[in-house]
PABASE-872972 format. One record per atom (N, C-alpha, C, O): residue number from 0; chain; atom name; x, y, z. Coordinates in pm, whole numbers, plus 50000, padded with zeros to 5 digits. Each point is the difference from the previous one (the first is absolute). Layout:
residues N
- NUM, A, CA, X, Y, Z
...
***
This chain:
residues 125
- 0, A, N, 83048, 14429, 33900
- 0, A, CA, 49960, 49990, 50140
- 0, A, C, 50014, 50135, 50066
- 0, A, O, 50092, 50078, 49972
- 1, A, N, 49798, 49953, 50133
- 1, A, CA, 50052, 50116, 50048
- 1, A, C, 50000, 49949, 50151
- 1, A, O, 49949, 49896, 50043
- 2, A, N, 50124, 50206, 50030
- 2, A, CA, 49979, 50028, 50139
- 2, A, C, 49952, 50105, 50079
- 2, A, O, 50039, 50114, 49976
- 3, A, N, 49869, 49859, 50127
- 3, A, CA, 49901, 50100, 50056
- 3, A, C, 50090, 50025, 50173
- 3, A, O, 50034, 49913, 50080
- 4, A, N, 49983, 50228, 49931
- 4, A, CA, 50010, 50032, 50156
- 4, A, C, 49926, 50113, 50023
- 4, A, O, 49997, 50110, 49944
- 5, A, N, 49905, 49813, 50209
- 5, A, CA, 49900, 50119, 50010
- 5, A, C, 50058, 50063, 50160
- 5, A, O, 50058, 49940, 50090
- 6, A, N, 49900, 50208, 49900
- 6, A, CA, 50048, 50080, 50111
- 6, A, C, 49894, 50049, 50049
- 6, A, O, 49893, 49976, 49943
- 7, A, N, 50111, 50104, 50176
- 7, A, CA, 49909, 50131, 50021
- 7, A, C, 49906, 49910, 50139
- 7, A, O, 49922, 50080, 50051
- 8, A, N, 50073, 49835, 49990
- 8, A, CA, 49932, 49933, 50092
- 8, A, C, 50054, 50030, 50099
- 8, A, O, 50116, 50041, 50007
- 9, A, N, 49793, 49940, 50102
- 9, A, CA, 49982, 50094, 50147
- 9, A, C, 49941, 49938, 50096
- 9, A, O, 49936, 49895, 49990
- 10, A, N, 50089, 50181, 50128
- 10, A, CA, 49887, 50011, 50114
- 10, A, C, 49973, 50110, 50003
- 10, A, O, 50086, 50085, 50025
- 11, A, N, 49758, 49952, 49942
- 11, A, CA, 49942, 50113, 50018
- 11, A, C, 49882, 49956, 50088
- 11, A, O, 49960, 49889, 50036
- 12, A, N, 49989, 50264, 49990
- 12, A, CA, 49839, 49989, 50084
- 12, A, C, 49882, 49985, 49934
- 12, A, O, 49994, 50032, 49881
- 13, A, N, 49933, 49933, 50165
- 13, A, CA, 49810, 50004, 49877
- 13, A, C, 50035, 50127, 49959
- 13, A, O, 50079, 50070, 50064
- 14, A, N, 49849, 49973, 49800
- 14, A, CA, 49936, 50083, 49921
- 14, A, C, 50157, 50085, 49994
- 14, A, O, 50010, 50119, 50028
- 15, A, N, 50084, 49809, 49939
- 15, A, CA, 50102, 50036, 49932
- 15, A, C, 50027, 49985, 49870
- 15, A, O, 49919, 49938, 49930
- 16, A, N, 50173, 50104, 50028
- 16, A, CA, 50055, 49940, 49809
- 16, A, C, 50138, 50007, 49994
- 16, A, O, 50082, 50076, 50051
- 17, A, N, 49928, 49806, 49861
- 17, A, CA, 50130, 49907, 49952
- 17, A, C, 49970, 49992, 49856
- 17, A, O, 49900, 49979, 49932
- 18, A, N, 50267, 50052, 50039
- 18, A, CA, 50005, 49997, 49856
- 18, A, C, 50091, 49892, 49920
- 18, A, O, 50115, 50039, 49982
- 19, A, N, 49862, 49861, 49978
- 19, A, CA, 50070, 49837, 50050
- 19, A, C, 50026, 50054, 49781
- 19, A, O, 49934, 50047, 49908
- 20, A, N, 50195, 49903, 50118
- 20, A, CA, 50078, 49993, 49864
- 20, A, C, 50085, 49872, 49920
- 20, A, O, 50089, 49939, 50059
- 21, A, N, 49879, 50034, 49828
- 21, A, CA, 50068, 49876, 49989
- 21, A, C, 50094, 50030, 49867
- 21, A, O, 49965, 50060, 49899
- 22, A, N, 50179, 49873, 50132
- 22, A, CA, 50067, 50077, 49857
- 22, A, C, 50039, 49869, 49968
- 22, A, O, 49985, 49906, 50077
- 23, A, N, 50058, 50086, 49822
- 23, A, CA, 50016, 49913, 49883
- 23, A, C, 50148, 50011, 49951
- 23, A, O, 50069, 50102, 49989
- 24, A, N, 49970, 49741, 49980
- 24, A, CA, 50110, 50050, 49926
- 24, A, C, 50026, 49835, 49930
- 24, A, O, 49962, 49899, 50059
- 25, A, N, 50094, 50100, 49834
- 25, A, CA, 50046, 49914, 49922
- 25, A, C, 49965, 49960, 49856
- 25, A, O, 50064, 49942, 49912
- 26, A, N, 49770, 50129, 50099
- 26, A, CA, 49887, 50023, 49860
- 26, A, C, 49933, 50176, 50059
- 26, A, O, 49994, 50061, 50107
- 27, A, N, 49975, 49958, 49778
- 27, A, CA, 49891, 50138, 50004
- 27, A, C, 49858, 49931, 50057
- 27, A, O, 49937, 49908, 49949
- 28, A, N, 50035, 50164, 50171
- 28, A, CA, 49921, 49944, 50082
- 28, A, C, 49866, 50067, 49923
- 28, A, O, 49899, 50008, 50070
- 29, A, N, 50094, 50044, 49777
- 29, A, CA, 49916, 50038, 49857
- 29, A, C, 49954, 49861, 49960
- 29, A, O, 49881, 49988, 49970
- 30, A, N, 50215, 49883, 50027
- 30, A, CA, 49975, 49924, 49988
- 30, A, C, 49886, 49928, 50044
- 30, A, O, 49959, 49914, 49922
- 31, A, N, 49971, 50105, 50201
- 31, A, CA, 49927, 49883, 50110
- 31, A, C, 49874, 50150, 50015
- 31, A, O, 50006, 50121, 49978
- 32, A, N, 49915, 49806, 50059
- 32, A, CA, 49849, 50046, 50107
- 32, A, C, 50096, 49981, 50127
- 32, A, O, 50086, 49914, 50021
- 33, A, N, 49867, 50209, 50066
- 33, A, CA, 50053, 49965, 50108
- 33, A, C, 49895, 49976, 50137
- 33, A, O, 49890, 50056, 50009
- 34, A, N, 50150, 49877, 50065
- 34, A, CA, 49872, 50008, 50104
- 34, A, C, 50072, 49999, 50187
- 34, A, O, 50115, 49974, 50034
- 35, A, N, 49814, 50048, 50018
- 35, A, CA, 49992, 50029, 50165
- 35, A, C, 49940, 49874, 50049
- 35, A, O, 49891, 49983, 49945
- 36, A, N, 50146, 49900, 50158
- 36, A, CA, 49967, 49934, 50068
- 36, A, C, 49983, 50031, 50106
- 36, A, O, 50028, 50120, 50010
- 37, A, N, 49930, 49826, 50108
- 37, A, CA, 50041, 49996, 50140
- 37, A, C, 49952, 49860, 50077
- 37, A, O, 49922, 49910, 49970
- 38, A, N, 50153, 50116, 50129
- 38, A, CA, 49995, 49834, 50053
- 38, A, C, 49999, 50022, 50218
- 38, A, O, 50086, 50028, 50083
- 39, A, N, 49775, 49943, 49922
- 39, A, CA, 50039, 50070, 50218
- 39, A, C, 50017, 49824, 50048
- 39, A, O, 49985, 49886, 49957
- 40, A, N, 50061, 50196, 50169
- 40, A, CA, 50055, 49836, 50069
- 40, A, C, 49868, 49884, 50013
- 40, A, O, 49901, 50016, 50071
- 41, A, N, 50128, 49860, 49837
- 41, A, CA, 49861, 49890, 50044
- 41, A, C, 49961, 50011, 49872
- 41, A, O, 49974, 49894, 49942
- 42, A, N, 50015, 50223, 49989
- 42, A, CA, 49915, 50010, 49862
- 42, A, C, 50080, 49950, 49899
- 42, A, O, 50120, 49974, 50006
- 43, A, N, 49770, 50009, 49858
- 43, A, CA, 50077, 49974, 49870
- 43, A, C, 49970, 50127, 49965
- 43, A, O, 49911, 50073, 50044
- 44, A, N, 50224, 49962, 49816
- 44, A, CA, 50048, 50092, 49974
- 44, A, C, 49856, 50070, 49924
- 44, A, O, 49922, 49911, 49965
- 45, A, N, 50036, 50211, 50009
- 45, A, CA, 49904, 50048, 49954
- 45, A, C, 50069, 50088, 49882
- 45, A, O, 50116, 50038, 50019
- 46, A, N, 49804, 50002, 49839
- 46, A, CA, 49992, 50111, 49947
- 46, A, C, 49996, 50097, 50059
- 46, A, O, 49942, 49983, 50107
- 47, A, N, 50100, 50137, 49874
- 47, A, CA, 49973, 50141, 50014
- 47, A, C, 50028, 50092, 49855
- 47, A, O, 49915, 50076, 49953
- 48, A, N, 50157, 49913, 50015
- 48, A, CA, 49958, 50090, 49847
- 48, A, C, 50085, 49984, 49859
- 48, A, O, 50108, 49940, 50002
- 49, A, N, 49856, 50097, 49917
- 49, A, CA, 50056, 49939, 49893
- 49, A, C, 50004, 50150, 49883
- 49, A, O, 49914, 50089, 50001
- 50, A, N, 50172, 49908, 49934
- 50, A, CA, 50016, 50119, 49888
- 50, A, C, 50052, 49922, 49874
- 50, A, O, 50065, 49896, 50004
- 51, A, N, 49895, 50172, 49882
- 51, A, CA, 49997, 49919, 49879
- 51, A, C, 50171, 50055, 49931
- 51, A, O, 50029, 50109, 50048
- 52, A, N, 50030, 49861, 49898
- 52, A, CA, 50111, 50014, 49948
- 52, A, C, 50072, 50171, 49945
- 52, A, O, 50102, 50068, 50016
- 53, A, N, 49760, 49938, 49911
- 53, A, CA, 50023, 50190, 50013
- 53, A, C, 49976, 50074, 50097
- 53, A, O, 50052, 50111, 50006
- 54, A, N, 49864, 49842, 50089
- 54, A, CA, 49914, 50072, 50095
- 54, A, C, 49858, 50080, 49975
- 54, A, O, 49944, 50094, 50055
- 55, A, N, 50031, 49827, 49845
- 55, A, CA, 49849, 50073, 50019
- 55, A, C, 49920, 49962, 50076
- 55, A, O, 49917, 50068, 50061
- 56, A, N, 50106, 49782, 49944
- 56, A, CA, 49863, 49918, 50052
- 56, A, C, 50061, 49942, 50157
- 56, A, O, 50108, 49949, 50027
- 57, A, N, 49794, 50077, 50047
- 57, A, CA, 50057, 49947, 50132
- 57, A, C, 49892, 49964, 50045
- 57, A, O, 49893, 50051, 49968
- 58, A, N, 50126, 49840, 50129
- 58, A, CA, 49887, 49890, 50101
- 58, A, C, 50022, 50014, 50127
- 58, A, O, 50118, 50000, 50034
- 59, A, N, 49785, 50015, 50063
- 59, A, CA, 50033, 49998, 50132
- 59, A, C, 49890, 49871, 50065
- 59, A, O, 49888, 49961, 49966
- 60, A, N, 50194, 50006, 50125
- 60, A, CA, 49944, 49954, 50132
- 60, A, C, 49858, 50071, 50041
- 60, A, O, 49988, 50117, 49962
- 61, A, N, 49899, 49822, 50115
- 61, A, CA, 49894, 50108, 50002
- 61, A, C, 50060, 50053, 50158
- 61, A, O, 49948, 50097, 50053
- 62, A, N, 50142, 49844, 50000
- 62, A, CA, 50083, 49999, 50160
- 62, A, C, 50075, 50143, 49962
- 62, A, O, 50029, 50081, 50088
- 63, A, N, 50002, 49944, 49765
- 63, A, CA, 50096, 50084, 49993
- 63, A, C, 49947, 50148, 49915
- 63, A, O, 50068, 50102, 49992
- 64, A, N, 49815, 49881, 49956
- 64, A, CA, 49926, 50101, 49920
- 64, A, C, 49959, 50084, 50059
- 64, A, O, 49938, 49986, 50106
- 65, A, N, 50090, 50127, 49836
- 65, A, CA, 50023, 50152, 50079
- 65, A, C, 50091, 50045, 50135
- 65, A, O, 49981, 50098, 50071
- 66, A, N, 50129, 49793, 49942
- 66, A, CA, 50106, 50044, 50080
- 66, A, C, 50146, 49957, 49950
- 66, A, O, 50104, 50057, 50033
- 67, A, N, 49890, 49869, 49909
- 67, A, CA, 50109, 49941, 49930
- 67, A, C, 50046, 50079, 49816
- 67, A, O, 49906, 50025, 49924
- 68, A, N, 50230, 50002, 50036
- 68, A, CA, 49994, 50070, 49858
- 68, A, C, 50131, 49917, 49946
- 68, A, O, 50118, 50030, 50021
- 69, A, N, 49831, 49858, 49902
- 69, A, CA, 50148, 49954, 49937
- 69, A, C, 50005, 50074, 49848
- 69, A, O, 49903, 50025, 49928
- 70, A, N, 50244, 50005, 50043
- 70, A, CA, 50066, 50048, 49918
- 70, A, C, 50111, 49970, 49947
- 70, A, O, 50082, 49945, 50074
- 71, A, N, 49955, 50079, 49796
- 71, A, CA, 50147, 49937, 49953
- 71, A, C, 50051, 50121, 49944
- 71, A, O, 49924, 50082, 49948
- 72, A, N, 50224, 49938, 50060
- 72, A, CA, 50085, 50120, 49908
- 72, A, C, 50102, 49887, 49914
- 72, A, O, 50112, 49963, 50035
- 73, A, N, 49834, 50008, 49877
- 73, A, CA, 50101, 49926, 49951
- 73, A, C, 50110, 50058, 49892
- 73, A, O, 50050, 49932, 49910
- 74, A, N, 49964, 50140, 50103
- 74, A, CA, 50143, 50118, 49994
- 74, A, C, 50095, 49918, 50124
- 74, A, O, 50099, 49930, 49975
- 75, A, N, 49852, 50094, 50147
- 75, A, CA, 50085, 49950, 50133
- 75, A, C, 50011, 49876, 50048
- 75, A, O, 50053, 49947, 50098
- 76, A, N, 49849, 50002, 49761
- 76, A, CA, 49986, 49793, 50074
- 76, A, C, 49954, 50010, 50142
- 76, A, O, 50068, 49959, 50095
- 77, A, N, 49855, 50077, 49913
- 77, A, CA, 49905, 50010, 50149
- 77, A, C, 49859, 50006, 50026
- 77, A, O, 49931, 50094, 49963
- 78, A, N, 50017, 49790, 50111
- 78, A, CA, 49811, 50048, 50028
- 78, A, C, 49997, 50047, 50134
- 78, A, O, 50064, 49955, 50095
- 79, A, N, 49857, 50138, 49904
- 79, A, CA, 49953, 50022, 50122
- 79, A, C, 49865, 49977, 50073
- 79, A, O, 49893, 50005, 49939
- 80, A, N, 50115, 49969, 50207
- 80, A, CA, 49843, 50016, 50063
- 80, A, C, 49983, 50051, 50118
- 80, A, O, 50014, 49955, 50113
- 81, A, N, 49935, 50195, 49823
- 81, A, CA, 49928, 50094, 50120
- 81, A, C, 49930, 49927, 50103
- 81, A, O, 49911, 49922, 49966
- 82, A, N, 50104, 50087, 50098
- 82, A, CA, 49849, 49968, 50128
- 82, A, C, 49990, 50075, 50108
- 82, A, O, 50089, 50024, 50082
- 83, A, N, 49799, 50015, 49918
- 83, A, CA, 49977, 50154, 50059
- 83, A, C, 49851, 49902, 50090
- 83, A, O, 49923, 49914, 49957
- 84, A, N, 50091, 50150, 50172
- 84, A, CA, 49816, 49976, 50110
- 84, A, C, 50087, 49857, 50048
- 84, A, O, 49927, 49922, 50062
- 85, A, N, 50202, 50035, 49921
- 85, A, CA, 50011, 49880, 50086
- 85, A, C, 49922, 49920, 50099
- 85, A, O, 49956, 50072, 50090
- 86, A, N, 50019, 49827, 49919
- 86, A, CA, 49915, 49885, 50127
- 86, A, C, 50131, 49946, 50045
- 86, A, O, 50119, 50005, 49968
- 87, A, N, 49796, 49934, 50129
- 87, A, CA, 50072, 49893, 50058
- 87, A, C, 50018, 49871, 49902
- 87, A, O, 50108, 49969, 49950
- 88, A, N, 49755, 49951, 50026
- 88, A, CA, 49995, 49937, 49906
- 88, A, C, 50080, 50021, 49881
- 88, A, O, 49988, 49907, 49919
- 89, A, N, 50087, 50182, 50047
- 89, A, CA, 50093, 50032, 49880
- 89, A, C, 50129, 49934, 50054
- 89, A, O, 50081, 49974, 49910
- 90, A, N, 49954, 49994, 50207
- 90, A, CA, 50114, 49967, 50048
- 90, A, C, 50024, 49823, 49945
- 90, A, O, 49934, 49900, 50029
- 91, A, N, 50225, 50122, 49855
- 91, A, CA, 50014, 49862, 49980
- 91, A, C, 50125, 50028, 49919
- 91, A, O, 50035, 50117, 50017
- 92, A, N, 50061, 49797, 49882
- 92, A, CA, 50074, 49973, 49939
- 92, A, C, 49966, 50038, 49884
- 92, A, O, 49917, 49926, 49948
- 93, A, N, 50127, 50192, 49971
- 93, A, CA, 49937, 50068, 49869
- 93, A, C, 50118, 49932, 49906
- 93, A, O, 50121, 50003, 50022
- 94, A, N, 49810, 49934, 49868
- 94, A, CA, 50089, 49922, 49891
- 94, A, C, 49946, 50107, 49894
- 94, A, O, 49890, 50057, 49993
- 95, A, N, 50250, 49954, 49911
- 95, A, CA, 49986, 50005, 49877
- 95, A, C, 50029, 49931, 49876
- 95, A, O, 50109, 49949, 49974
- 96, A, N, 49772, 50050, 49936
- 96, A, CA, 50016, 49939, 49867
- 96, A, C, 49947, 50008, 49866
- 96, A, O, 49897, 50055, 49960
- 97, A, N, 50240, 49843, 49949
- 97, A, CA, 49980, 50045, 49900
- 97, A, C, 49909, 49886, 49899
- 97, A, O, 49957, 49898, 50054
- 98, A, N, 50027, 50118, 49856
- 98, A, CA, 49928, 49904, 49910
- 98, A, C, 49993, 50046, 49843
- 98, A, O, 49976, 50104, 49937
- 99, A, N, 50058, 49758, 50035
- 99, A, CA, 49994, 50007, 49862
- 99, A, C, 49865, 49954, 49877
- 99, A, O, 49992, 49982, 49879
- 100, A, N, 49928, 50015, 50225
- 100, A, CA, 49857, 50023, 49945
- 100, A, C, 49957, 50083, 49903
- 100, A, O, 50020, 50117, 50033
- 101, A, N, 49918, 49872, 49840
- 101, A, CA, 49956, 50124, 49932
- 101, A, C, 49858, 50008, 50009
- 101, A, O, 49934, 50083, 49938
- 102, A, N, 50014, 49823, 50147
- 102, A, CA, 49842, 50007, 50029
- 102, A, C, 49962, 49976, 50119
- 102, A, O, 50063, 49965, 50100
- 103, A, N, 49805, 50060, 49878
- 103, A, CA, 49969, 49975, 50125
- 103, A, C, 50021, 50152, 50120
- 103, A, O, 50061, 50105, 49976
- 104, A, N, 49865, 49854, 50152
- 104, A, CA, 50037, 50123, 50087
- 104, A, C, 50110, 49992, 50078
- 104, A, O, 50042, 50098, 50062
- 105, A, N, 50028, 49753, 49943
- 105, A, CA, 50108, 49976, 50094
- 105, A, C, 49979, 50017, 50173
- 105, A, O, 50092, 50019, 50080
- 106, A, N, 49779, 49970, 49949
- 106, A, CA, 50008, 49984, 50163
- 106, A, C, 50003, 49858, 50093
- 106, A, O, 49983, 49979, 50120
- 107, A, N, 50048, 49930, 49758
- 107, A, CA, 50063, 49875, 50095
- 107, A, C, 50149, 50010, 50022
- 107, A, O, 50061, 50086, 49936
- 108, A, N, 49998, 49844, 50138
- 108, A, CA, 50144, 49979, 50039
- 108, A, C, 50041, 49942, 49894
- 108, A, O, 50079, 50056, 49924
- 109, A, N, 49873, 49819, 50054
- 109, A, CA, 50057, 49933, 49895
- 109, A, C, 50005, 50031, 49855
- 109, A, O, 50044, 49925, 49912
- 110, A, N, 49907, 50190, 50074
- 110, A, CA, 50051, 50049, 49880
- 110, A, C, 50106, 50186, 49983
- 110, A, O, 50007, 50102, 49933
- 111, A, N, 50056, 49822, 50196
- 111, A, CA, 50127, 50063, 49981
- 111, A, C, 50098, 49903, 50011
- 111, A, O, 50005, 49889, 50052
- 112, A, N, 50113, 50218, 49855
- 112, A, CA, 50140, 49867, 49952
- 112, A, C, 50134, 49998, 50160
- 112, A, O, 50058, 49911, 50063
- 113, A, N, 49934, 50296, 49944
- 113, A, CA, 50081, 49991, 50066
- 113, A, C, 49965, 50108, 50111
- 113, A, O, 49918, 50091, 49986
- 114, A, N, 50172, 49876, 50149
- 114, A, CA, 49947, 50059, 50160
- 114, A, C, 50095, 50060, 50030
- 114, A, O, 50112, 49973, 49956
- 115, A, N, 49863, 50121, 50123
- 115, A, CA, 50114, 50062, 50099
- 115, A, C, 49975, 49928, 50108
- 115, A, O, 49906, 49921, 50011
- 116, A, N, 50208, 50111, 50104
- 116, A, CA, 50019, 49986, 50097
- 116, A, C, 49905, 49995, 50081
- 116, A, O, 49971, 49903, 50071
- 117, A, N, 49956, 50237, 49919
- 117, A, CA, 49886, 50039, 50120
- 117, A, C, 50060, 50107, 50120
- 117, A, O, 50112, 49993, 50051
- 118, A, N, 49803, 50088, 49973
- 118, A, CA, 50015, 50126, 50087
- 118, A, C, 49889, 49993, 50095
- 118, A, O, 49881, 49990, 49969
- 119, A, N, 50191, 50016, 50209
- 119, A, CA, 49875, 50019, 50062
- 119, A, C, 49949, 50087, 50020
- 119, A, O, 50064, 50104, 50014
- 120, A, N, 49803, 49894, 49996
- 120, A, CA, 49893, 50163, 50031
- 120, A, C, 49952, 49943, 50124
- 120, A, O, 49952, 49887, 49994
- 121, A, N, 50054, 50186, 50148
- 121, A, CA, 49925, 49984, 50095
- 121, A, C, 49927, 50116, 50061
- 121, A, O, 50058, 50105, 50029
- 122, A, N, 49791, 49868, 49994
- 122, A, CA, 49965, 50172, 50011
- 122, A, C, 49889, 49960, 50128
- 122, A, O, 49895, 49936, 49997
- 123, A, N, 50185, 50137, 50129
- 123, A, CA, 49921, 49980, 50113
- 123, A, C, 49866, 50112, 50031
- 123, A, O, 49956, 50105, 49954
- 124, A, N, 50013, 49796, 50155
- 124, A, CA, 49852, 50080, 50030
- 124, A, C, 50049, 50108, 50064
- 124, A, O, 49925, 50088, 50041
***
């Protein structure tokens, strides 16, 4: 089993960047695909990006393509996600997760095992 705590969430202004981090501890977070949720008030939780276990292969959100950069150092048990040109619309509860999927692209929820907490991002007009 592992456990996810994600940091780096804010109040920032539009066309800012946040660098939202999730570390791992209990398994080598080498183990799992990791992926980026988010969830705004009223909504169900959405995809935003997904990276494949080594990090070669990564999926984005089309909400998040060409402003968003997830990454893993798994030396440090940690993913990260750049997001650079902030909206408003970006403003919500950023989850991280892991999955033990070996197929597939992993941008449903339900095919992750395990969640963090969640970090808020709020980014005013």
């Amino acid at each position: 089993q592992v456990r996810l705590v994600e940091s780096g969430g804010g109040l920032v202004q539009a066309g800012s960047s946040l660098r939202l981090s999730c570390a791992a501890s209990g398994r080598t977070v080498s183990s799992y695909a990791m992926g980026w949720f988010r969830q705004a008030p009223g909504k169900e939780r959405e995809f935003v990006a997904r990276i494949s276990r080594s990090g070669g292969t990564t999926v984005y959100a089309d909400s998040a393509k060409g402003r968003f950069t997830m990454s893993r150092d798994n030396a440090k048990n940690t993913v990260y996600l750049q997001m650079n040109s902030l909206k408003p619309e970006d403003t919500a509860v950023y989850y991280c997760a892991a999955s033990t999927s070996a197929t597939g692209w992993n941008t449903k929820s339900w095919e992750y095992d395990y969640w963090g907490q969640g970090t808020q991002v709020t980014v005013s007009s």
